[in-house]
C-alpha positions as CSV (number, residue, x, y, z in Angstrom):
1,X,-4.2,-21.7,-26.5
2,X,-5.5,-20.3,-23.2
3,X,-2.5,-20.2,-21.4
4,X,-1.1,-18.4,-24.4
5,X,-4.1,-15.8,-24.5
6,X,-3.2,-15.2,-21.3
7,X,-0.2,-14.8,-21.0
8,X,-0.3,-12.4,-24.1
9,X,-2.6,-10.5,-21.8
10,X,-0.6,-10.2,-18.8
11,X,2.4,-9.2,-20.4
12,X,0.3,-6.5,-22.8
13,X,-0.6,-5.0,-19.7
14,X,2.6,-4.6,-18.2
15,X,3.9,-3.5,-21.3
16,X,1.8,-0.8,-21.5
17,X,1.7,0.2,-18.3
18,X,5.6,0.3,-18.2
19,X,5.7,2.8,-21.2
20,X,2.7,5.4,-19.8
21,X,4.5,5.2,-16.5
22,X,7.9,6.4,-17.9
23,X,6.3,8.2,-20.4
24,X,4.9,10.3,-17.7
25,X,8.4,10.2,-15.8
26,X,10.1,11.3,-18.3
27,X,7.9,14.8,-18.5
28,X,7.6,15.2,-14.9
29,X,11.2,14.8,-14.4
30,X,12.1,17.7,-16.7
31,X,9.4,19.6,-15.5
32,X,11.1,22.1,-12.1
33,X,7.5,22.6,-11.2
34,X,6.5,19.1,-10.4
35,X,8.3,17.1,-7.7
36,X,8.4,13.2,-8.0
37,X,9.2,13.1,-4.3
38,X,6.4,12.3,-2.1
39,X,8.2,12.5,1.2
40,X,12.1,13.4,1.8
41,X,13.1,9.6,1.3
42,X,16.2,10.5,-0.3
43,X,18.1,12.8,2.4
44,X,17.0,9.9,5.0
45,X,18.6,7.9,2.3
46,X,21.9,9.9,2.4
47,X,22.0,10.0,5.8
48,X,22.0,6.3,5.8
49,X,24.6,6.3,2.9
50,X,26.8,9.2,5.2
51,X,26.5,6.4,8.7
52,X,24.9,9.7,9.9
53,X,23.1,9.6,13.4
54,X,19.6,10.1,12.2
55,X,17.7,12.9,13.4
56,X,13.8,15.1,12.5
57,X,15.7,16.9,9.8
58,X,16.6,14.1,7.9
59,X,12.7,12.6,8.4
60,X,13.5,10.2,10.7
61,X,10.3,10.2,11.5
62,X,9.7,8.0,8.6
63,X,9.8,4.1,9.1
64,X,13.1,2.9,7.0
65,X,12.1,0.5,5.2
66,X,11.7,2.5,1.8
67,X,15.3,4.6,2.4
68,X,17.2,0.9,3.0
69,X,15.6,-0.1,-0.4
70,X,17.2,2.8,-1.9
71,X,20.5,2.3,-1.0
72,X,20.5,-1.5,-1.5
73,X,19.6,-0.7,-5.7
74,X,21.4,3.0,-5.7
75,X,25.0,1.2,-6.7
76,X,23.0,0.3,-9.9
77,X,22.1,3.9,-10.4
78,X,24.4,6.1,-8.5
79,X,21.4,8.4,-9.0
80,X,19.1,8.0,-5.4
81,X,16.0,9.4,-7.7
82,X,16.6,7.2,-10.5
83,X,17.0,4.5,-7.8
84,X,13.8,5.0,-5.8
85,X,11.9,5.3,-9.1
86,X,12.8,2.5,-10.3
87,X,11.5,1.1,-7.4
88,X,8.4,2.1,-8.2
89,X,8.1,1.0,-11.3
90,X,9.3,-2.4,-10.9
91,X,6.7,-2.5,-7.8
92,X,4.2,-1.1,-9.7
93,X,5.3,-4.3,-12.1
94,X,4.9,-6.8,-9.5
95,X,2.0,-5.7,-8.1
96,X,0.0,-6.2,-11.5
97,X,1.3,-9.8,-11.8
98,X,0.2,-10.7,-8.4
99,X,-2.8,-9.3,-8.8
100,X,-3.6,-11.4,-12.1
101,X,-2.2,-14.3,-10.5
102,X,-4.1,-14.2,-7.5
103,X,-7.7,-13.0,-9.3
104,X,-7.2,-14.6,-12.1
105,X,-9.3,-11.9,-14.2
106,X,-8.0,-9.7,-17.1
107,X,-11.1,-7.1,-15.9
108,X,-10.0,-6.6,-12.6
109,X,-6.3,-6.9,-13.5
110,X,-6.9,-4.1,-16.2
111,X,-8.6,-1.5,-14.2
112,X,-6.5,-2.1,-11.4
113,X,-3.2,-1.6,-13.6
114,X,-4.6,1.9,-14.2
115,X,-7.2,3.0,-11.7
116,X,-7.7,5.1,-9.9
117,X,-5.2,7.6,-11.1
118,X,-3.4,8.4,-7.7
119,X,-2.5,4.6,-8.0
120,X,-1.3,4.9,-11.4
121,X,0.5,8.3,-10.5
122,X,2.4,7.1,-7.2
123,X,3.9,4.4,-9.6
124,X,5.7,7.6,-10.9
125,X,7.2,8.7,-8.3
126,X,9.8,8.1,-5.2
127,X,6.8,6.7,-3.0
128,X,6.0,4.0,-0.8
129,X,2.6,3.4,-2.3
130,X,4.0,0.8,-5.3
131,X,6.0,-1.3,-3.2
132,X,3.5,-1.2,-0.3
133,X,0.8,-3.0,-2.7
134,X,3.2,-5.2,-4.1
135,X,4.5,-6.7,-1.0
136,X,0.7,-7.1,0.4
137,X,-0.6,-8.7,-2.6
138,X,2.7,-11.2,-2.8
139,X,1.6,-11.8,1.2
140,X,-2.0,-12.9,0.3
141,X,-0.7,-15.1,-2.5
142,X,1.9,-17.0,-0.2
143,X,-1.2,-17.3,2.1
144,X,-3.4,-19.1,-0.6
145,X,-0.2,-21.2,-1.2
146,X,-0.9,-21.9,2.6
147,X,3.3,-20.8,3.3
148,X,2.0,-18.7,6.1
149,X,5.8,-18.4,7.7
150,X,6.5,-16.3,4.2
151,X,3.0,-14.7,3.9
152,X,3.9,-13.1,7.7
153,X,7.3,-12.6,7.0
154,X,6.4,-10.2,3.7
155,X,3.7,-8.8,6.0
156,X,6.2,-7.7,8.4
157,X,8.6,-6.1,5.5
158,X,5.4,-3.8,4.4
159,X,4.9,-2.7,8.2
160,X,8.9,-1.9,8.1
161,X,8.2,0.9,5.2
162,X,4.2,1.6,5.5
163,X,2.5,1.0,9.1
164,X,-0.7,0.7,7.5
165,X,0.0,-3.0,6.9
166,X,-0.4,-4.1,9.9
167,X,-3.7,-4.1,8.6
168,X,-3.6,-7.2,6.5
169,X,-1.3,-8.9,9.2
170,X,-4.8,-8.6,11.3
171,X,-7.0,-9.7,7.9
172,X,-4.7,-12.9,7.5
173,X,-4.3,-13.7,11.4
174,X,-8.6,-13.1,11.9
175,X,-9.4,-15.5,9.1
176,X,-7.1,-18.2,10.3
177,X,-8.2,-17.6,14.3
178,X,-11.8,-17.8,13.0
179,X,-11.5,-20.8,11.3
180,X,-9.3,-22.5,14.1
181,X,-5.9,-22.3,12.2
182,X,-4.6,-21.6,15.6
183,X,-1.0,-23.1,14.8
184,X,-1.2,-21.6,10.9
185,X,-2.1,-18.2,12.9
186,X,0.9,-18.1,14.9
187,X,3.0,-19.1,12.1
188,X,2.0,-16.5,10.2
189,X,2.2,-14.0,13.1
190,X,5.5,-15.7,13.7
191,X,7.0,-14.5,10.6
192,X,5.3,-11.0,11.2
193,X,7.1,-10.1,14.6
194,X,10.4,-11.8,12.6
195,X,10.4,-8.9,9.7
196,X,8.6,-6.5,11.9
197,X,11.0,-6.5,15.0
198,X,13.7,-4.7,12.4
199,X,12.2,-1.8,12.5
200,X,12.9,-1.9,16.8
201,X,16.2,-3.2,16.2
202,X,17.1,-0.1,13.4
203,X,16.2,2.2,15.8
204,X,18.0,0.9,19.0
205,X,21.2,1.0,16.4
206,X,20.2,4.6,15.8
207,X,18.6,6.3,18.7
208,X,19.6,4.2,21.6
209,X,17.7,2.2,23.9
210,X,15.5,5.0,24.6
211,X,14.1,5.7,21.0
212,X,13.1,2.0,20.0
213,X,9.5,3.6,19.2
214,X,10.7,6.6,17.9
215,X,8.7,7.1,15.0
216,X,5.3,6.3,16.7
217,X,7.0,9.3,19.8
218,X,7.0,11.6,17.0
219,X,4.5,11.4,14.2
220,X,1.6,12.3,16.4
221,X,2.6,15.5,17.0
222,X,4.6,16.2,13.9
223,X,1.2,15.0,11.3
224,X,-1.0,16.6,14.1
225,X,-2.5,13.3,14.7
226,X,-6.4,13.1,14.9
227,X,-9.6,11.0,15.0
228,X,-9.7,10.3,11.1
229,X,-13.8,10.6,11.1
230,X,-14.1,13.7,12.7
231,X,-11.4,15.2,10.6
232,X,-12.3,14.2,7.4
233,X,-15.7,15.5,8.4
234,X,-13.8,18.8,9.3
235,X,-12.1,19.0,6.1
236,X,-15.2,19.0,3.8
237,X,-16.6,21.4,5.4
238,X,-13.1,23.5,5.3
239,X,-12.7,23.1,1.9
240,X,-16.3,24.0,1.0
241,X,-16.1,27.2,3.0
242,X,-12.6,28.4,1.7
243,X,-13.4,27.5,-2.0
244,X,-11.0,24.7,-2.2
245,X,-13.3,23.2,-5.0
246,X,-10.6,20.3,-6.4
247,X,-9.9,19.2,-3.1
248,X,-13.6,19.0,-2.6
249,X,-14.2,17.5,-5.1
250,X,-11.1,15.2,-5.7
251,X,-11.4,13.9,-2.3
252,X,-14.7,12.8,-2.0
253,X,-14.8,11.3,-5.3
254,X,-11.7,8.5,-3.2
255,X,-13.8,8.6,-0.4
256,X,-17.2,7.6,-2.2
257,X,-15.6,4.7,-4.1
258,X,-13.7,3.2,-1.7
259,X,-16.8,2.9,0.9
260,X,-18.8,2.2,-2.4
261,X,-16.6,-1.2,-2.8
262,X,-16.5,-2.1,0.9
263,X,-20.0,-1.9,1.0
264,X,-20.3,-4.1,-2.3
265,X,-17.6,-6.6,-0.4
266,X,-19.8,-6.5,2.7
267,X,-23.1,-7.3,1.4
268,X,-21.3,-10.3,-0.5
269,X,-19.4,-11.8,2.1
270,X,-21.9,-14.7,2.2
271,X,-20.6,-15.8,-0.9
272,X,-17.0,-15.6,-0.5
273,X,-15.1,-18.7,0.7
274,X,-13.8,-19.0,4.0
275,X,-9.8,-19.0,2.7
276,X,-10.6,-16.7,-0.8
277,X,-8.8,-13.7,-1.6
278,X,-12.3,-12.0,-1.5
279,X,-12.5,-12.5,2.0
280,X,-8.8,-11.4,2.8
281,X,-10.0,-8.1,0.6
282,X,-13.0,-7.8,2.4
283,X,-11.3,-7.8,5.9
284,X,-8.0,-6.4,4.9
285,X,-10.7,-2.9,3.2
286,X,-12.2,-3.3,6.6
287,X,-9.5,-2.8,9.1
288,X,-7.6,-0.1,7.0
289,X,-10.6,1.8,6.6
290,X,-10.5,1.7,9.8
291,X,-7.2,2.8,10.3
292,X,-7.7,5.7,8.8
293,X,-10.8,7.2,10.1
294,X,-9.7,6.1,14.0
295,X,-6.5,7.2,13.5
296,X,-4.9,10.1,10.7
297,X,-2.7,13.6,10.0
298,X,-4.0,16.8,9.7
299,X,-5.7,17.4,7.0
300,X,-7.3,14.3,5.8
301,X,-9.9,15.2,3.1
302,X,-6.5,15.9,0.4
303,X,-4.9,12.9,1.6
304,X,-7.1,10.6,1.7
305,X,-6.8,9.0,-1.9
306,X,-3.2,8.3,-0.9
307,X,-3.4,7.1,2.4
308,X,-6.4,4.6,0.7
309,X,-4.5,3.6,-2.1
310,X,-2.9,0.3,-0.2
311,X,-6.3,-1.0,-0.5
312,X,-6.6,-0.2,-4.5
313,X,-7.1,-4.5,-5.1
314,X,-10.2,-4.4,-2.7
315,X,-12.0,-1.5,-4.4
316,X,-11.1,-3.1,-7.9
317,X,-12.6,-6.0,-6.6
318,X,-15.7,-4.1,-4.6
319,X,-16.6,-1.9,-8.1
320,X,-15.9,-5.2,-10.5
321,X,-18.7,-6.8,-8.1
322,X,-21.3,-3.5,-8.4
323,X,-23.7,-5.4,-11.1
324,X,-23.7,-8.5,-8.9
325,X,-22.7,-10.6,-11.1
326,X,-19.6,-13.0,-10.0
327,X,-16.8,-12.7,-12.2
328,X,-14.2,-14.6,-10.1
329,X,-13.9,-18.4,-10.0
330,X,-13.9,-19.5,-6.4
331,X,-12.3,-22.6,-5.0
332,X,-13.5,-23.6,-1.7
């Protein structure tokens, strides 16, 4: 009877979550003043469908792991929008499972299936958000399975479409270091450099020898790179001065509750097991927090939701844990 209960949950969730995603598809779709295109992933698509030399004004500067997804699924769709949200949604999908799977909590797995709303809207759109999550989460399950080779070789296909996941990679690799998995650690890592080295390998193809790091040659100065914490900083005070009140206000709201629920993480890392998801949360929140504020575009303080959202499991976690109170079963 509890395996049924649960399952009836799970599948309630998705259910619903499915239909208010493409319920909200369907309006923004039809609606010319609302793009579902968060970057210009489908003319680097065509490009890539055209064996075009890729170049700035296709956004090459965009890691192409995302665009190659496209045109794997677009013979399904013929459509590359229809194609890319479907990605989402079916990421989106995924991502939920593995999250109840690996928490094991129909709390956490409901608030994280809808919040916070940038989440729940990038799920919506042609974005790199949904499939980000979904392959880190499906990394750290494969890592409490203890298949490491396939925990670092999912790793390294998140760091092919959203660079930000190297951050995990260095979650997954400390914990094992620390707790002298030396050979486990360079499994994992193995597996990492495996997926990872594609990106290299795409862009020799494309660029030639001398554009193997193309994308980190160009993003600096195309985002404006800048230190994260003195921009973010910057952009408060902007948006104060000019009257930008929503921004304000929308972007300090992601930036209080994400630091809110690393802090919770943080003061209960004592009670977390050396090998529990908790812990990977607590490190992975950590270093891509830290990613962020050491290293982000111009502006920030409007972004920032976004750029955070890879992390939306930790801060589920982190505000689930705000009363103290431990609502996840921990194996040691």
């Amino acid at each position: 009877m509890k395996y049924l209960n649960s399952s009836f949950f799970i599948v309630f969730i998705i259910f619903f979550a499915i239909t208010v995603h493409l319920t909200i598809f369907y309006f923004n779709f039809n609606n010319p003043y609302i793009s579902i295109e968060q970057d210009n992933y489908i003319p680097y698509e065509k490009a890539l469908e055209q064996n075009k030399v890729l170049s700035l004004a296709d956004d090459a500067r965009l890691f192409p792991g995302y665009p190659i997804l496209i045109l794997a699924v677009n013979p399904i769709f013929n459509y590359q929008k229809l194609s890319g949200v479907f990605i989402s949604l079916l990421s989106t999908v995924l991502a939920i499972y593995v999250f109840w799977r690996i928490t094991n909590n129909k709390i956490a797995t409901f608030a994280f299936a809808f919040f916070p709303p940038v989440w729940f809207m990038q799920g919506t759109k042609i974005a790199t958000e949904p499939i980000t999550v979904a392959l880190l989460l499906l990394s750290i399950f494969l890592f409490l399975k203890k298949r490491y080779f396939w925990s670092g070789i999912i790793t390294g296909a998140a760091m092919d479409i959203r660079l930000i996941s190297i951050c995990l990679a260095a979650s997954i690799a400390y914990i094992l270091w620390r707790n002298h998995k030396i050979k486990e650690a360079l499994i994992f890592l193995l597996g990492v450099v495996i997926l990872f080295s594609g990106l290299f390998v795409f862009n020799f193809l494309n660029f030639g020898a001398g554009g193997i790091f193309f994308q980190f040659k160009v993003y600096p100065s195309f985002s404006h790179a800048t230190i994260g914490f003195t921009q973010i900083i910057s952009d408060i005070f902007r948006a104060k001065s000019w009257g930008q009140y929503r921004i304000l206000l929308s972007g300090c709201f992601y930036l209080f509750i994400n630091l809110l629920a690393f802090i919770v993480l943080f003061k209960n890392r004592k009670n977390f097991p050396k090998f529990s998801f908790e812990r990977v949360f607590l490190y992975w929140m950590a270093f891509s927090l830290l990613f962020i504020f050491i290293y982000s575009p111009t502006p920030l303080l409007e972004n920032f939701s976004r750029y955070a959202v890879v992390v939306n499991a930790p801060l589920i976690l982190g505000l689930i844990l705000l009363d103290g109170k431990n609502y996840f079963k921990n194996k040691k």
